[in-house]
N, C-alpha and C positions, 0 to 999 in steps of 0.2 A: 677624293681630293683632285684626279686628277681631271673630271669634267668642272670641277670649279673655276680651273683655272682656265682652260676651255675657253667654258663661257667668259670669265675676265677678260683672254685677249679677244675673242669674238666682240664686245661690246665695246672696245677700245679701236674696231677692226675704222681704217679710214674711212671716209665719205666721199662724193664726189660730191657733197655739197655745203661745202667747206673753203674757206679763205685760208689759204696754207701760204707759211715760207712770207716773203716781201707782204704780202696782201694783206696778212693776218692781221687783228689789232693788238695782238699778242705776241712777240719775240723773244725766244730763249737767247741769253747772252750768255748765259756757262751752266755748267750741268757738272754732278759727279752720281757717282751709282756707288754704292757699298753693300754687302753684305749684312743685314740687320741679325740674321737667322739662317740656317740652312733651306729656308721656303719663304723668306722674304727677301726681295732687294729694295732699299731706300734710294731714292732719285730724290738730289735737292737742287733743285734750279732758281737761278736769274732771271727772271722774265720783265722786260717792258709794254709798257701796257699804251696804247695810242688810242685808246676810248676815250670819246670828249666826256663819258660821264664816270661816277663810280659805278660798277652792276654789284647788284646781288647774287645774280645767278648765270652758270656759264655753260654752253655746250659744246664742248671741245678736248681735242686732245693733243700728245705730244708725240710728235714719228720718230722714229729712230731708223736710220740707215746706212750701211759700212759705204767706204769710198768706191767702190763697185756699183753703188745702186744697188745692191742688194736689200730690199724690205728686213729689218730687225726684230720689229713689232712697233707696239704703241702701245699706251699708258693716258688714260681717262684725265682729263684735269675735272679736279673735284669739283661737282658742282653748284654746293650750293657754298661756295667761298667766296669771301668779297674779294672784290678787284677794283683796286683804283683808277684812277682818269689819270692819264701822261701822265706817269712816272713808274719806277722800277720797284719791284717786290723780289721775295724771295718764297718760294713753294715746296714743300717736303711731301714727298707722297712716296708713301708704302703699297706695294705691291707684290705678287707671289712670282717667287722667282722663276718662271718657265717662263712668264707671259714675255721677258724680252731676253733671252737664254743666254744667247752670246755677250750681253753687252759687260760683265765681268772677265771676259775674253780677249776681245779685240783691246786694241792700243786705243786709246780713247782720240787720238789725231786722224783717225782712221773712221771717226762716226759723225753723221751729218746727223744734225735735231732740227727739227721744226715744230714750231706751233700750229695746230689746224684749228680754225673757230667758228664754228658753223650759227651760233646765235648768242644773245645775254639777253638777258633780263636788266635795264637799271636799275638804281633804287626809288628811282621817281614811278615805276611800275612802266615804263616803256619799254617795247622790246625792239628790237634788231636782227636781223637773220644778214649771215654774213656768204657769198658766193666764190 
């Protein structure tokens, strides 16, 4: 179990080749984390989406980090989930709870989220890579 989740936050681990924060076509506007399970934490997020098209598929994730700059981890945005063209969704993603340890911890005023977006897929089958 415990190289599962290992690998979970290794595969979620940032890019440098990635559109993070302001740049991204992706913005979390509010987040909450719960306890699902003693080995799961739920993260349900607000996201806006600034893509001129809908995609089909997404390469990116979400960072999490305390008012320190302290790295927290990150969390995969699922990718083969549709994502609309400008406008706002809501996103539920289950994960095993080590992959971001603290974040049932800290005062949630206390944690900076950003979107990182490294590419999509449309649904017209064009793709995009984001820097």
């Amino acid at each position: 179990m415990r190289v599962a989740v290992l690998l979970l936050f290794l595969a979620a681990a940032p890019s440098a080749s990635a559109a993070c924060g302001q740049a991204a076509p992706l913005m979390v506007l509010g987040w909450t984390a719960a306890a699902k399970s003693e080995a799961t934490t739920q993260y349900s997020l607000e996201i806006s989406s600034t893509l001129k098209k809908p995609a089909r598929m997404v390469s990116g994730y979400i960072t999490f980090s305390d008012a320190l700059g302290k790295d927290m981890g990150a969390i995969e945005i699922p990718r083969d989930g549709a994502v609309p063209a400008n406008s706002k969704f809501a996103l539920d993603i289950d994960v095993g709870s080590l992959v971001v340890p603290r974040i049932l911890k800290v005062n949630k005023s206390d944690v900076i989220v950003e979107a990182c977006v490294e590419g999509v897929v449309y649904e017209d089958g064009t793709k995009e890579e984001f820097k």
